[in-house]
N, C-alpha and C positions, 0 to 999 in steps of 0.2 A: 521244213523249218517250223519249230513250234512257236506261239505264242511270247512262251518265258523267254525263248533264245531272239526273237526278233525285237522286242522290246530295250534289251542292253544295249543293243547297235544302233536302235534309233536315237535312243540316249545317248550313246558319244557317239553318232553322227551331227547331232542340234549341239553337242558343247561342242565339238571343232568347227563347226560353223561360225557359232556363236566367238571361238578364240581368235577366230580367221575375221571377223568383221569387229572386234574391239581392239586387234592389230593396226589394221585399218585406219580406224576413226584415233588411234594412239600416233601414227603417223602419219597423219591430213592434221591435229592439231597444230605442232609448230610450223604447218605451209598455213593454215588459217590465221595462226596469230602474226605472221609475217606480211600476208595481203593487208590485214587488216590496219596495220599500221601504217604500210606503204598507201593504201587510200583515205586513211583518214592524216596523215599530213601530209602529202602529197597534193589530194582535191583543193587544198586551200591556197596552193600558189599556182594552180591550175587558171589562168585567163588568157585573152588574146593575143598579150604582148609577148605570153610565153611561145608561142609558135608563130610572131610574124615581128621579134624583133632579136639583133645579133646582143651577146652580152654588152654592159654597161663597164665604163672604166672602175678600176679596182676602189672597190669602199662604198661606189656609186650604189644607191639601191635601183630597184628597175631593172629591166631588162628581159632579154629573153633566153631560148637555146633553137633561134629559127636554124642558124648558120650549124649547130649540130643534128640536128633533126635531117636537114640536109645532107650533110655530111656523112650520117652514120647510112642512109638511104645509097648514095655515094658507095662506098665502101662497101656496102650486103653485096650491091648487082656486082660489082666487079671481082668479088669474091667468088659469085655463083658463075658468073661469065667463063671465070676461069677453073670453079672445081665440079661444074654440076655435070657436063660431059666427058670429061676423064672418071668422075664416079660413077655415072651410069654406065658406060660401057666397059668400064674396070667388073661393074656387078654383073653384067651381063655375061662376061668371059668367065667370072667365076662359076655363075650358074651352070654355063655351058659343058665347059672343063673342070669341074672342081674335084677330077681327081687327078686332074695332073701335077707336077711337082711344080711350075711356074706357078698354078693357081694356089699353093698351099703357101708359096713366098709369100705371093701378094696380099692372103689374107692374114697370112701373122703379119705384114708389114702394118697393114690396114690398123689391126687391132695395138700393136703396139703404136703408131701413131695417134690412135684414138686416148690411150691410155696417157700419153707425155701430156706434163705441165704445159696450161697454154703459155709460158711464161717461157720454158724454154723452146719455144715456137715463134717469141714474137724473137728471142735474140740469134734466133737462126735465119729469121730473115730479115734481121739489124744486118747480120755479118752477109748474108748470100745480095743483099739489094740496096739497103742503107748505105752501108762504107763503101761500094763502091762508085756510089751515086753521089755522096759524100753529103747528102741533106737529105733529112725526111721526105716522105711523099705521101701521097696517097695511095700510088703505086703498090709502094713498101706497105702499106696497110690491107691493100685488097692482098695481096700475095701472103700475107702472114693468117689473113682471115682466112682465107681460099687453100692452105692446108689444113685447119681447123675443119672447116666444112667439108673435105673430100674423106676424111679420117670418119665423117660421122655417116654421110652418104652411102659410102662403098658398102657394097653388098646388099643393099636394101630391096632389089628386085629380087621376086622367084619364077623364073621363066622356065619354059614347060615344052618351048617348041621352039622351032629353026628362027634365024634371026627375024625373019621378016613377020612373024607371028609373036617373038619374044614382048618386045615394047608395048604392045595393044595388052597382052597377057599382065606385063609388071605395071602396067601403070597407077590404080591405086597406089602401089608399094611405093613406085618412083614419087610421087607428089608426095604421100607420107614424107618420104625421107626427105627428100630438094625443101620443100618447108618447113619440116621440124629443123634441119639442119641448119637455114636460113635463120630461125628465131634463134637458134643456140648460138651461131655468130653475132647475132648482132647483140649480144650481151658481155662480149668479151672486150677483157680489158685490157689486159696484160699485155697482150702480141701488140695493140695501137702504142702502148709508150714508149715502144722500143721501131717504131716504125711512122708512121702516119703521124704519130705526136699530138699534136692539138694546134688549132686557131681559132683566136678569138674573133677574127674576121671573117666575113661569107667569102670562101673561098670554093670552087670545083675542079681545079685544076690540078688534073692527074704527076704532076710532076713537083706540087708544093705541098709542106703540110698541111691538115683539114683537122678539122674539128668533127668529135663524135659523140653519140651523151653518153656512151658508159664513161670518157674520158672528162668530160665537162663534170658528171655526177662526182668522180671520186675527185677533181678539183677544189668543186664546190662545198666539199665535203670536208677536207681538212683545211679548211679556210676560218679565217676567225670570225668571219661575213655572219652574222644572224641572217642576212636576206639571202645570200648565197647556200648558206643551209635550206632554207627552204624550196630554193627551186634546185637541190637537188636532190629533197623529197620528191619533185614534181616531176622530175628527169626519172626519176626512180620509177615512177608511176606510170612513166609513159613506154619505159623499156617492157615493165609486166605488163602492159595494155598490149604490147606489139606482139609479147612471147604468146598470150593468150589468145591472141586472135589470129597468131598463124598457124597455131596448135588448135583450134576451134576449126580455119582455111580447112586443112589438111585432112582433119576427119570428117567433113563435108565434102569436102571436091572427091575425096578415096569412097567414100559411099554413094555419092553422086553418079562418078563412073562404073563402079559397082553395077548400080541398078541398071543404068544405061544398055552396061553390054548383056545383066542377066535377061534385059528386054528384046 
């Protein structure tokens, strides 16, 4: 290779670099200019009472979203409780098996469940857990979050050896996923209106409605409240604090274990 010929390559190797990282920084703008408004009104209804008091009656200013904060905490475990061991060992079989025909179901199942509106999710498990319970739950809200989270979970390990080696092998991958997967439910909104509902009361009990702050946010949000708008900028701020720092969890505990076992 001469000179004249190596020099055009390096030239449009630095401009596709270069188009590859102004892509980039062209699609991190609108996530930048979205944080930036969620913390700057958000921080300003950010105080104590926001996290250790339940809402105030309607018009009331004050108040807090203790009893959802609670609630949506509520709702993740029982969500995970019920989709984080059918996804892990649904990913396990696929690794195992993935060329047999059962495994090829389950992963177009997988994918096309990933794919559905969470909206026709929360009314599938209106109809499979609601109507026949015949009132909201919480129930109904961990079950409707808890096929959300198995649809994002599944398949997430890549295992390399017999079961009893499998798990030690995926486990980066599995925390990956069980956490990223945990942060994506607990933003979801759709499936709680049709299930879990809302209360404006501290409630924990698996068999009444509960209150959550994606659901308390979009209340607060089409309300003609000016205070009520503000804390559900705060509510806003506090769902991206939770997404961020289970996605920040996730890539620390996976490179954690990582190093652990490279040691």
């Amino acid at each position: 290779m001469t000179a004249r010929t190596a020099m055009p390559r390096k030239v449009l190797s630095a401009l596709f670099v270069f188009g590859c990282a102004l892509c980039v920084g062209l699609a991190l703008i609108p996530l930048a200019f979205v944080l930036f408004f969620v913390v700057s009104q958000g921080v300003q209804s950010l105080n104590v009472d926001f996290f250790t008091h339940n809402p105030r009656p309607v018009g009331e200013p004050g108040g807090g979203m203790a009893n959802a904060i609670v609630g949506t905490l509520i709702l993740t475990g029982l969500a995970a409780a019920m989709a984080v061991p059918i996804g892990i060992l649904s990913g396990v079989y696929l690794s195992e098996y993935r060329g047999s025909r059962f495994a090829s179901a389950v992963r177009f199942a997988a994918d096309t469940l990933n794919g559905v509106p969470s909206i026709v999710i929360g009314v599938f498990a209106y109809a499979v857990v609601v109507l026949p319970l015949r009132h909201f739950s919480t129930l109904a809200g961990g079950f409707a979050l808890a096929l959300r989270e198995g649809a994002l979970a599944l398949g997430a390990t890549r295992a390399r050896a017999v079961f009893t080696v499998i798990v030690p092998a995926a486990l980066p991958g599995i925390i990956t996923g069980v956490v990223l997967a945990l942060a994506r439910i607990a933003g979801e909104t759709a499936p709680l209106l049709f299930t879990s509902f809302n209360n404006r009361f501290f409630s924990a009990s698996l068999s009444q409605p509960i209150s959550s702050i994606t659901v308390q946010v979009f209340t607060y949000a089409i309300s003609p409240y000016e205070d009520w708008h503000r804390q559900a900028w705060a509510g806003a701020l506090v769902l991206v604090t939770i997404v961020l720092v289970c996605s920040m969890a996730a890539r620390f505990a996976a490179a954690r274990v990582a190093s652990i076992r490279g040691h």
